[in-house]
Every structure is written in structure tokens, then in C-alpha cells.
mmCIF file of the N, C-alpha and C atoms, coordinates in Angstrom:
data_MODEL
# 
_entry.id   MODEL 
# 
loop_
_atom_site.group_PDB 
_atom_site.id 
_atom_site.type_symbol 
_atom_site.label_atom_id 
_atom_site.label_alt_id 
_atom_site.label_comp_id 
_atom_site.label_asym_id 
_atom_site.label_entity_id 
_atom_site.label_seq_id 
_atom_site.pdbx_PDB_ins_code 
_atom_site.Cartn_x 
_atom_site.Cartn_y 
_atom_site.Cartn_z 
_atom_site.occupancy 
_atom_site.B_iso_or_equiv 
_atom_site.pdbx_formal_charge 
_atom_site.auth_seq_id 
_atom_site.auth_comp_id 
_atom_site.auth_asym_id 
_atom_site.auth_atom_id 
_atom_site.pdbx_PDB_model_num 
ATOM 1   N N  . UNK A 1 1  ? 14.910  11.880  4.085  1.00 0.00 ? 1  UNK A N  1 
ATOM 2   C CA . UNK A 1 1  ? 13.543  12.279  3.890  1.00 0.00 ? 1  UNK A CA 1 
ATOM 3   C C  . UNK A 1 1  ? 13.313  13.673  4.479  1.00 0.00 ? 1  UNK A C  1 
ATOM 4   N N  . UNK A 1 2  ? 14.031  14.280  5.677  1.00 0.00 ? 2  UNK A N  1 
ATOM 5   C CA . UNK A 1 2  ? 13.343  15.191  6.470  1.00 0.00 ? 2  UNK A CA 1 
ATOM 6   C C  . UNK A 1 2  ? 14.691  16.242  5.220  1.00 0.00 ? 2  UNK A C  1 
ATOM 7   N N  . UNK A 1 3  ? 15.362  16.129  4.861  1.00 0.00 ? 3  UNK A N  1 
ATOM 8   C CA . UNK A 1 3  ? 15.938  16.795  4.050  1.00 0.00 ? 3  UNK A CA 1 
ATOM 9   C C  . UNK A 1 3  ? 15.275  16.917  3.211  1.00 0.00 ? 3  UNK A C  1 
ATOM 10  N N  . UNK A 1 4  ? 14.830  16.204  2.552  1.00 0.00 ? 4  UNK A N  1 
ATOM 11  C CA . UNK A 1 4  ? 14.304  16.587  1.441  1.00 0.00 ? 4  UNK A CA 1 
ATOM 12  C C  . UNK A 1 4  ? 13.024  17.056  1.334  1.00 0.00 ? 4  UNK A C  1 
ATOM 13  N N  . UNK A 1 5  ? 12.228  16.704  2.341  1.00 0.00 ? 5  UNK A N  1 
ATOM 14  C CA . UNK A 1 5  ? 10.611  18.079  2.635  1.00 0.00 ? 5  UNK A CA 1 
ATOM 15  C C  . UNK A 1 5  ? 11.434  19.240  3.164  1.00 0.00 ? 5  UNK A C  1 
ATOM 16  N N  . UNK A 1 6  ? 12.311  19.737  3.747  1.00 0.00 ? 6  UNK A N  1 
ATOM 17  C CA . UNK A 1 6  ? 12.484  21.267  4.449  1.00 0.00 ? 6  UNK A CA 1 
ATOM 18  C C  . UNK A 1 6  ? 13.602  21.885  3.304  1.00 0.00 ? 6  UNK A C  1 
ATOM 19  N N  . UNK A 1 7  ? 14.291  20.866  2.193  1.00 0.00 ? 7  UNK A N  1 
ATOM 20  C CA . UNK A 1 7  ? 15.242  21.376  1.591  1.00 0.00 ? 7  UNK A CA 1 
ATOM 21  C C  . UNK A 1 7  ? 14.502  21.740  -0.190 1.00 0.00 ? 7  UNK A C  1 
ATOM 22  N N  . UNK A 1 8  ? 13.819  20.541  -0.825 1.00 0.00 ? 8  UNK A N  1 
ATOM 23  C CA . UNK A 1 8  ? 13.245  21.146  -1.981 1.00 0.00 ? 8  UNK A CA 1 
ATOM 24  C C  . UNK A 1 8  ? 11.848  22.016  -1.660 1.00 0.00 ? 8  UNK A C  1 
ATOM 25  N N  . UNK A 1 9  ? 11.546  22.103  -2.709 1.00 0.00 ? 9  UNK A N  1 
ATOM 26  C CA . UNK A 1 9  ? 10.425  23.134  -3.084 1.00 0.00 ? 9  UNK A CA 1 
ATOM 27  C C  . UNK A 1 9  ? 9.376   22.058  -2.749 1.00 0.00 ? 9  UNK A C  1 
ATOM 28  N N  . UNK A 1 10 ? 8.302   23.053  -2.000 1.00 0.00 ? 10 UNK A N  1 
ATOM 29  C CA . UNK A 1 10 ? 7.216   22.225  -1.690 1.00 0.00 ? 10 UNK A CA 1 
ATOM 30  C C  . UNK A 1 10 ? 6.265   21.815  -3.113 1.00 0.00 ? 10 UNK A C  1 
ATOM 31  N N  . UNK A 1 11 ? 6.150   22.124  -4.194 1.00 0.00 ? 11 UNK A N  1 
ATOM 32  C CA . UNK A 1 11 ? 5.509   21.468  -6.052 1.00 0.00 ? 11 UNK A CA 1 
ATOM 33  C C  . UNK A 1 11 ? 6.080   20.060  -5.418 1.00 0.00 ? 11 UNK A C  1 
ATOM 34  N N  . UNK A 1 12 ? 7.778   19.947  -5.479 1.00 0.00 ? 12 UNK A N  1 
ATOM 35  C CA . UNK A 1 12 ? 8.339   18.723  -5.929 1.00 0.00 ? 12 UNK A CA 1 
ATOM 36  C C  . UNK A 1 12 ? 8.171   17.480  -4.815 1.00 0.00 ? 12 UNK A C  1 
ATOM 37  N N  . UNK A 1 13 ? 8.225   18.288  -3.282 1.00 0.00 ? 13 UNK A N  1 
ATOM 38  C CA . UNK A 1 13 ? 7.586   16.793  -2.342 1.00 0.00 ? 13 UNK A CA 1 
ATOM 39  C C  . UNK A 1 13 ? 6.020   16.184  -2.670 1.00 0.00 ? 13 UNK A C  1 
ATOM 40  N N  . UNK A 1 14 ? 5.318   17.817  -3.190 1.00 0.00 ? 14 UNK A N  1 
ATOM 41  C CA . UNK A 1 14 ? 3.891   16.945  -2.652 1.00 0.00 ? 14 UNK A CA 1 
ATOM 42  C C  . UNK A 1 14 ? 3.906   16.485  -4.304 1.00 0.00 ? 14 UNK A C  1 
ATOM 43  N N  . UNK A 1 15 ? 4.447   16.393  -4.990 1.00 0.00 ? 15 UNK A N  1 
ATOM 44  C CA . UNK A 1 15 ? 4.460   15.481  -6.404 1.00 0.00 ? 15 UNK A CA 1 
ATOM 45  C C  . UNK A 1 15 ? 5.128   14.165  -6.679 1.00 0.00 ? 15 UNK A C  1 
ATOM 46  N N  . UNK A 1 16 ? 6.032   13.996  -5.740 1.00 0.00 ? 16 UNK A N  1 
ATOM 47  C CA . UNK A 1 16 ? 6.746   12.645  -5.140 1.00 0.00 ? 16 UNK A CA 1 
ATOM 48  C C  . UNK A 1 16 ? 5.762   11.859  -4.267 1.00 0.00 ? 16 UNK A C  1 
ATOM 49  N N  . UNK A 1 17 ? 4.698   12.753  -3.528 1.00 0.00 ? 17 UNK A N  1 
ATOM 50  C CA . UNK A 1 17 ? 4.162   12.027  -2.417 1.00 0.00 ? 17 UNK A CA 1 
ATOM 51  C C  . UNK A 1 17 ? 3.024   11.415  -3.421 1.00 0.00 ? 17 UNK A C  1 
ATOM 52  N N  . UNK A 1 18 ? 2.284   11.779  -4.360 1.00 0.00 ? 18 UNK A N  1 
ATOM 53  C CA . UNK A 1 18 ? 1.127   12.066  -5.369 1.00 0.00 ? 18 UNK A CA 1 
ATOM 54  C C  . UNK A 1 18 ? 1.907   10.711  -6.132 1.00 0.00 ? 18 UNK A C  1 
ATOM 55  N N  . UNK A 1 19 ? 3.011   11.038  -6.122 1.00 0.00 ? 19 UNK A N  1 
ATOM 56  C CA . UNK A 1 19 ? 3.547   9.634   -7.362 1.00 0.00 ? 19 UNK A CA 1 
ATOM 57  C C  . UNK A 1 19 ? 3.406   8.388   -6.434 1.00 0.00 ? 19 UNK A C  1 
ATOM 58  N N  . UNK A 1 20 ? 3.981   8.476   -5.339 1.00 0.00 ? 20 UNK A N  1 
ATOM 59  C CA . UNK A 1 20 ? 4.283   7.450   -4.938 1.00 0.00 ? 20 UNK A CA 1 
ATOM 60  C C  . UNK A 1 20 ? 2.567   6.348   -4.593 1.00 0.00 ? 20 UNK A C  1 
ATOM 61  N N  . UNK A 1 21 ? 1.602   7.159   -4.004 1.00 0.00 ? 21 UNK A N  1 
ATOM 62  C CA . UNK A 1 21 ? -0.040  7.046   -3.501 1.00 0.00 ? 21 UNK A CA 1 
ATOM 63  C C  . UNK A 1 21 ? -0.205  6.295   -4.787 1.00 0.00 ? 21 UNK A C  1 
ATOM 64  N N  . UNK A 1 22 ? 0.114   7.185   -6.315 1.00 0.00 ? 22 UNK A N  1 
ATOM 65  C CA . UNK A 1 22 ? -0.909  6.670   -7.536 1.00 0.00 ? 22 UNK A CA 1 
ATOM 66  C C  . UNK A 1 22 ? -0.162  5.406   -7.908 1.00 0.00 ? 22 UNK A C  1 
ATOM 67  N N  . UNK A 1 23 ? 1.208   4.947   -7.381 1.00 0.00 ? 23 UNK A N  1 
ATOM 68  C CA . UNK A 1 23 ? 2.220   3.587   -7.830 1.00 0.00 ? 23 UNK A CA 1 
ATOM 69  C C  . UNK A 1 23 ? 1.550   2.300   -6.892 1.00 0.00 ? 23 UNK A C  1 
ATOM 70  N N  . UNK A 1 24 ? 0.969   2.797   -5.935 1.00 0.00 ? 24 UNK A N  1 
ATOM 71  C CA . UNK A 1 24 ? 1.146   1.756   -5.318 1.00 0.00 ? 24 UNK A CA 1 
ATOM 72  C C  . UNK A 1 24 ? -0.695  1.311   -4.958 1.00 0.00 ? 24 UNK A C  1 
ATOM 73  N N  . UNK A 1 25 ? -1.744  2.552   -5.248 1.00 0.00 ? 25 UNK A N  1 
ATOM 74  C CA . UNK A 1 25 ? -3.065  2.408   -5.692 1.00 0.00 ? 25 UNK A CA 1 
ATOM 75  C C  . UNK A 1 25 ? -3.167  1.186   -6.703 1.00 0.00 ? 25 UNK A C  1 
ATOM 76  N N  . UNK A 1 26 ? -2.359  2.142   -7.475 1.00 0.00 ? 26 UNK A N  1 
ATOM 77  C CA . UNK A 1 26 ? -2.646  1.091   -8.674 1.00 0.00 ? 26 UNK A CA 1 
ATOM 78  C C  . UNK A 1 26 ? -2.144  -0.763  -8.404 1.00 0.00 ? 26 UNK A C  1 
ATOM 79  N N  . UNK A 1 27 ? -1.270  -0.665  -7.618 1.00 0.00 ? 27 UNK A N  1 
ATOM 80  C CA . UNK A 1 27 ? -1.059  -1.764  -7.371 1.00 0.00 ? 27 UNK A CA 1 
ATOM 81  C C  . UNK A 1 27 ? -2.186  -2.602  -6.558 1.00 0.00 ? 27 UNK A C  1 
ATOM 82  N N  . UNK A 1 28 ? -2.641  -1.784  -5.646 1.00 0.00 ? 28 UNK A N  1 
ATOM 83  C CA . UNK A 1 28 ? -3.353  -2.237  -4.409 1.00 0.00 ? 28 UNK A CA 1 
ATOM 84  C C  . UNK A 1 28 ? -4.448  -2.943  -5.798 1.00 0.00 ? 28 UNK A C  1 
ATOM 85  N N  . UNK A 1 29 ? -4.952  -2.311  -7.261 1.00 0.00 ? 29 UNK A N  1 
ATOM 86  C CA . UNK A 1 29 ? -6.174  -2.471  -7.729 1.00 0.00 ? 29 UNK A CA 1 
ATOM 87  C C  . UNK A 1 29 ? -5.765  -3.843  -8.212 1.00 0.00 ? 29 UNK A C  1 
ATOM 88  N N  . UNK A 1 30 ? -4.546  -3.789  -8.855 1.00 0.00 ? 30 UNK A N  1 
ATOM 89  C CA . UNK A 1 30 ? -3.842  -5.327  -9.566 1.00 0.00 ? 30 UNK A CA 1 
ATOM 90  C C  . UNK A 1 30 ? -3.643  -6.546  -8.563 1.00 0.00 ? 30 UNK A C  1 
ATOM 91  N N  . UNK A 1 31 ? -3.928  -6.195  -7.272 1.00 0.00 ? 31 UNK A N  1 
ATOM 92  C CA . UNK A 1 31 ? -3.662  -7.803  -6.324 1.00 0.00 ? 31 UNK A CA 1 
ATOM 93  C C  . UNK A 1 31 ? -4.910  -7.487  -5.512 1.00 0.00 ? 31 UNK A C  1 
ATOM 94  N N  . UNK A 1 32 ? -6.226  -6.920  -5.969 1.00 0.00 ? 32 UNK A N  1 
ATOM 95  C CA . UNK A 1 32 ? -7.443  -7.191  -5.710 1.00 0.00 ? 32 UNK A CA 1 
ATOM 96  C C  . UNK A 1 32 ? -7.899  -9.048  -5.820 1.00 0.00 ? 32 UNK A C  1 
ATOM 97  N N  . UNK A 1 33 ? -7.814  -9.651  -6.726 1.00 0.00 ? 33 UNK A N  1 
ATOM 98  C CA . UNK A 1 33 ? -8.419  -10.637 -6.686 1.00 0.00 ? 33 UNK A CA 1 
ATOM 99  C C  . UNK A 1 33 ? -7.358  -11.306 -5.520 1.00 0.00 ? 33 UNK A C  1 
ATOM 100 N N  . UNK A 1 34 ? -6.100  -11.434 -5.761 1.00 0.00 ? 34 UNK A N  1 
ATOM 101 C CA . UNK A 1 34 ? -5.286  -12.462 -5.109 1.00 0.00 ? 34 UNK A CA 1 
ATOM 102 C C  . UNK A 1 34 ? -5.441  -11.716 -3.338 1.00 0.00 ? 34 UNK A C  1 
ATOM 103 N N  . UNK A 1 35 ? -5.877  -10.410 -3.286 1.00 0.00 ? 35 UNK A N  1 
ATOM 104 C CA . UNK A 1 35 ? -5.787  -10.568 -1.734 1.00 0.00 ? 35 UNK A CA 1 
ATOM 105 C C  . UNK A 1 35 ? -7.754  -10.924 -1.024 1.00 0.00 ? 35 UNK A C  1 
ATOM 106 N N  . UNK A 1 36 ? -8.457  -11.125 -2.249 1.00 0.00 ? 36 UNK A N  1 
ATOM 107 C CA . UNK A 1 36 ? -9.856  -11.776 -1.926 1.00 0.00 ? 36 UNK A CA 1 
ATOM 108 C C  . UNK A 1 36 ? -9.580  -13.257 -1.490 1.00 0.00 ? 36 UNK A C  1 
ATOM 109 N N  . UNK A 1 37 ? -8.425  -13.622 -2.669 1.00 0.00 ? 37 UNK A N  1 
ATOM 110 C CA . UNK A 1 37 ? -8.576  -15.469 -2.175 1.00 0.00 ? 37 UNK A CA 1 
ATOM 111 C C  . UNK A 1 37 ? -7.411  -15.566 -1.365 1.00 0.00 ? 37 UNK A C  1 
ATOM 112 N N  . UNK A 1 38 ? -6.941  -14.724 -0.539 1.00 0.00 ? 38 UNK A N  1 
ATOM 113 C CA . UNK A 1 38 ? -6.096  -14.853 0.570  1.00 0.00 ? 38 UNK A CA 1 
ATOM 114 C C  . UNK A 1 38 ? -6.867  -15.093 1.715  1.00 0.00 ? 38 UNK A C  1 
ATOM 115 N N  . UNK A 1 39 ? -8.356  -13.660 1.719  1.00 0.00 ? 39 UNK A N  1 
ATOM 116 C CA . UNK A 1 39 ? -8.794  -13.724 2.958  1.00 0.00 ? 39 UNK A CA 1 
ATOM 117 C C  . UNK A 1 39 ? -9.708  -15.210 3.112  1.00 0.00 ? 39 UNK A C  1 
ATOM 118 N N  . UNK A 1 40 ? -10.212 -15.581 1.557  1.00 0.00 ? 40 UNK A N  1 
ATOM 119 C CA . UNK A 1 40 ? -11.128 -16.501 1.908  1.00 0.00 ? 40 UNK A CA 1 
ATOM 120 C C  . UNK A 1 40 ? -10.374 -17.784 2.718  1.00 0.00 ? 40 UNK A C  1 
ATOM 121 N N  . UNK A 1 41 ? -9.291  -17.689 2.297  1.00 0.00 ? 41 UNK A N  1 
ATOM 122 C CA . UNK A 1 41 ? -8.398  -19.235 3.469  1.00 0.00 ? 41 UNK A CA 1 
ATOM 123 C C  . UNK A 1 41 ? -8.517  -18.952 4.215  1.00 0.00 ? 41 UNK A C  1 
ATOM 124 N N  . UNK A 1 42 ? -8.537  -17.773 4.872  1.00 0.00 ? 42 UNK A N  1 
ATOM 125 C CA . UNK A 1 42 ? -8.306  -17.944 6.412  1.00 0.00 ? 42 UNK A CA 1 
ATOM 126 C C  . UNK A 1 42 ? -9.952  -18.557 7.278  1.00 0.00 ? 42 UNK A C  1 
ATOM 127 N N  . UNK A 1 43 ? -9.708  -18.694 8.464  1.00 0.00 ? 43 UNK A N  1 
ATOM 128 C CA . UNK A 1 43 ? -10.456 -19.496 9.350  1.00 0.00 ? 43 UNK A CA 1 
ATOM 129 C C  . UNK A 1 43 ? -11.473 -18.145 9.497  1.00 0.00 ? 43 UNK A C  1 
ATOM 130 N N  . UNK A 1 44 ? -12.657 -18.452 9.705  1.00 0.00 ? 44 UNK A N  1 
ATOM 131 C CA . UNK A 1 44 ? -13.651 -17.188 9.904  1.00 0.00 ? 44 UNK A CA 1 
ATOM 132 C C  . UNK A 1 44 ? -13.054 -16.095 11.012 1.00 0.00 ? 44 UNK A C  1 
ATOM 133 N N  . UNK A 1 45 ? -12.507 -16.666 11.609 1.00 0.00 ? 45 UNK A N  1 
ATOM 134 C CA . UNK A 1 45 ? -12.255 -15.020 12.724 1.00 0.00 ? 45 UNK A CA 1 
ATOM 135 C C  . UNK A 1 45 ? -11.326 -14.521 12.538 1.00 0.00 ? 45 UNK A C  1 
ATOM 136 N N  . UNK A 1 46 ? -10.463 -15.216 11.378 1.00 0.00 ? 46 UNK A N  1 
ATOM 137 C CA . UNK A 1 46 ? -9.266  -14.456 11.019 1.00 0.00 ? 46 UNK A CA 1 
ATOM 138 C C  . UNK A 1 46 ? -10.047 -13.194 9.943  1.00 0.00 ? 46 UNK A C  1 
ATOM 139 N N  . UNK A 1 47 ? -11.004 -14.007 9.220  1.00 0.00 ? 47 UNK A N  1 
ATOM 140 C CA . UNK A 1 47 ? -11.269 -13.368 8.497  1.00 0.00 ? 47 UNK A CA 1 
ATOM 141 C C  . UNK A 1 47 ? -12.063 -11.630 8.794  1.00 0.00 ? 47 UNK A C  1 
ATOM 142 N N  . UNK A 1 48 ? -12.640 -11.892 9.947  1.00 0.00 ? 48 UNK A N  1 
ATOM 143 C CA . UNK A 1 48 ? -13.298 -11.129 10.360 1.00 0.00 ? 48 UNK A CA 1 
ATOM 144 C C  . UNK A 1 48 ? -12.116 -10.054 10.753 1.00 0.00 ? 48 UNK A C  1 
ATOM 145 N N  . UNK A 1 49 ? -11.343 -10.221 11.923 1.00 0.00 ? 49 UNK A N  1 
ATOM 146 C CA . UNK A 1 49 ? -10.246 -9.590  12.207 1.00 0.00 ? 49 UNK A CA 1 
ATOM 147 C C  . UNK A 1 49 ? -9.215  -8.661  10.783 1.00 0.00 ? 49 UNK A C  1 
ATOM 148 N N  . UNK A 1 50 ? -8.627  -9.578  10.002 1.00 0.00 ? 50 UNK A N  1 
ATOM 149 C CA . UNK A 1 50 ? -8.403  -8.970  8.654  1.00 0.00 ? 50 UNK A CA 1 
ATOM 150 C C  . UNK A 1 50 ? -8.979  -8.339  8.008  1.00 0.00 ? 50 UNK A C  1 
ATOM 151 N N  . UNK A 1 51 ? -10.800 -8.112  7.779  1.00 0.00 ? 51 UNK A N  1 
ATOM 152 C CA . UNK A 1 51 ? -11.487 -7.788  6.573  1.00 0.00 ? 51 UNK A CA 1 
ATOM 153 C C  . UNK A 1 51 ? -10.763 -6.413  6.102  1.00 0.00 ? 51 UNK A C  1 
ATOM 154 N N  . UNK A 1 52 ? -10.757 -6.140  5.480  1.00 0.00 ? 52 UNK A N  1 
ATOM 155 C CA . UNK A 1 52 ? -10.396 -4.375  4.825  1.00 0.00 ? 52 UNK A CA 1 
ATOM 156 C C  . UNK A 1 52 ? -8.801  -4.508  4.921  1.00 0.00 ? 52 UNK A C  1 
ATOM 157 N N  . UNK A 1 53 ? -8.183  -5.268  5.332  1.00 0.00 ? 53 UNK A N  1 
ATOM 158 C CA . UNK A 1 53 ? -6.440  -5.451  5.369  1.00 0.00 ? 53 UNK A CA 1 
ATOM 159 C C  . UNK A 1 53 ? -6.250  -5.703  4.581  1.00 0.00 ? 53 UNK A C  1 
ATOM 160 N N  . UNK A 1 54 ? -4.953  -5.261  3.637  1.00 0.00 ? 54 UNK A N  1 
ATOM 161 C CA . UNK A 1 54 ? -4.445  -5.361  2.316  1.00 0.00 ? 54 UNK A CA 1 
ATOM 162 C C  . UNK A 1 54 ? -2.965  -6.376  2.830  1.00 0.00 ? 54 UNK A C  1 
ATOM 163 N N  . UNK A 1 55 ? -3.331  -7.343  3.080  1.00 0.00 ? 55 UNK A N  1 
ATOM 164 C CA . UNK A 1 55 ? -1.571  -7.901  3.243  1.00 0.00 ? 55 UNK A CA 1 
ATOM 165 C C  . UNK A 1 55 ? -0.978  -8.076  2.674  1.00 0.00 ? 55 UNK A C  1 
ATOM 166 N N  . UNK A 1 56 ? -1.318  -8.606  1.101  1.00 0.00 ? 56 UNK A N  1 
ATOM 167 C CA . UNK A 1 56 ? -0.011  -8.709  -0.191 1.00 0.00 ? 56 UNK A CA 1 
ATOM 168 C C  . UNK A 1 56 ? 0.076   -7.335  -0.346 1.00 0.00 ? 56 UNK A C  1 
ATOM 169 N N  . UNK A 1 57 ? -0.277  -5.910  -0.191 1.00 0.00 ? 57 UNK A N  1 
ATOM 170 C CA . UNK A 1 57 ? 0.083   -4.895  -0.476 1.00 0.00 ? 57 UNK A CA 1 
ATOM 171 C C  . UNK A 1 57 ? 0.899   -4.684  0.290  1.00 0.00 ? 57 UNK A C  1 
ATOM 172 N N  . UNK A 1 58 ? 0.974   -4.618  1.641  1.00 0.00 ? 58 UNK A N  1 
ATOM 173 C CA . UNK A 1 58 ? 1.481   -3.989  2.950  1.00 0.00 ? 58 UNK A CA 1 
ATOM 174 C C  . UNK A 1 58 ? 3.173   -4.922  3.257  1.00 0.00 ? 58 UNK A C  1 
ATOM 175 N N  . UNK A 1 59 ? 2.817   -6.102  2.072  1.00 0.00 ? 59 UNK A N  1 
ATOM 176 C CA . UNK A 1 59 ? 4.196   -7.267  1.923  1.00 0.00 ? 59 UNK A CA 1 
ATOM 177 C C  . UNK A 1 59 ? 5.063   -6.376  1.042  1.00 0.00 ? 59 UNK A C  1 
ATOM 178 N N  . UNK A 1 60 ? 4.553   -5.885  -0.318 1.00 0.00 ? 60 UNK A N  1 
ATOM 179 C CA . UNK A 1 60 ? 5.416   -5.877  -1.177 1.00 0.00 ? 60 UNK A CA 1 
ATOM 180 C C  . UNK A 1 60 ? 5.625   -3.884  -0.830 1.00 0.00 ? 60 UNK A C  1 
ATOM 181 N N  . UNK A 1 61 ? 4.983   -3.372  0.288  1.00 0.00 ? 61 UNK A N  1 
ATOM 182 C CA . UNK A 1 61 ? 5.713   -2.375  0.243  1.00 0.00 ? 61 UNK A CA 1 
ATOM 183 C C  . UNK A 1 61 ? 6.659   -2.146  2.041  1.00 0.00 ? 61 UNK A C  1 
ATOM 184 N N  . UNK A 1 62 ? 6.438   -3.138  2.037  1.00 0.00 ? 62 UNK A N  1 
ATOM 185 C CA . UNK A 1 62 ? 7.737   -3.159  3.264  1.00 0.00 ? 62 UNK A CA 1 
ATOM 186 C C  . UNK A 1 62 ? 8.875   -3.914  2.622  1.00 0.00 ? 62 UNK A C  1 
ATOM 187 N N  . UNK A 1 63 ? 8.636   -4.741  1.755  1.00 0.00 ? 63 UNK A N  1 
ATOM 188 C CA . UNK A 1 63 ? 10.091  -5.743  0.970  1.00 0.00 ? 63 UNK A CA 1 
ATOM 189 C C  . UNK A 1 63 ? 10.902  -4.029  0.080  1.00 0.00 ? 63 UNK A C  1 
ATOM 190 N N  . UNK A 1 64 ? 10.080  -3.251  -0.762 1.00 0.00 ? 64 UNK A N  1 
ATOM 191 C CA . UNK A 1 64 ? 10.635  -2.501  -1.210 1.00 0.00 ? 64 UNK A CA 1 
ATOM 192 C C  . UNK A 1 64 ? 11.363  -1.049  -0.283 1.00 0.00 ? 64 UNK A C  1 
ATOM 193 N N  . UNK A 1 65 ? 10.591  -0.794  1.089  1.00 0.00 ? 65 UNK A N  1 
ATOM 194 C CA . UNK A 1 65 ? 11.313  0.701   1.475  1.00 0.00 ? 65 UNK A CA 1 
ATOM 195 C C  . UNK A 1 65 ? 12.276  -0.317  2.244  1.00 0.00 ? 65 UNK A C  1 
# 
């Protein structure tokens, strides 16, 4: 990674970084419903504690890097 911000052209990192934000936005928009009926299981103070946490997002992008 640190090679490749100090070694290509700065167009091609911040267009990798731009790809990667709009791959995984879009994802965050497609497991909208399933991470609503995630939070609703949990016990109220989980819920409270979690609100605004994306955990099926934050799953499927630690399984992938």
C-alpha cells in the first residue's frame, strides 16, 4: 500500500480510493434493511450502544481485506 501511494501517480490512488468508497457505499445501501432487523434483535441497550453501526458491513469488509 505505502508503495503504491508514494510510487504511482497521485489521478490513480485517489481513483482506487473513490472506487473502493463507491463499492462498498453501495453495498452499505444493499444490507440497509438486513442491518435494521439486526439492530431490532438486540436487547434495548445494545441497541442504543450500536445505533448508527453498520455490522454486516464492517463483517463483510474485514472477511474480504
Amino acid at each position: 500500500m505505502l508503495y503504491e501511494n508514494l510510487a504511482e501517480e497521485p489521478y490513480h490512488v485517489v481513483k482506487v480510493i473513490a472506487l473502493f468508497l463507491r463499492e462498498w457505499t453501495q453495498r452499505q445501501k444493499e444490507l440497509t434493511a438486513d442491518e435494521q432487523f439486526l439492530h431490532q434483535g438486540r436487547e434495548p441497550h445494545l441497541r442504543h450502544v450500536l445505533q448508527g453501526k453498520r455490522l454486516l458491513l464492517f463483517k463483510e469488509m474485514l472477511r474480504e481485506l
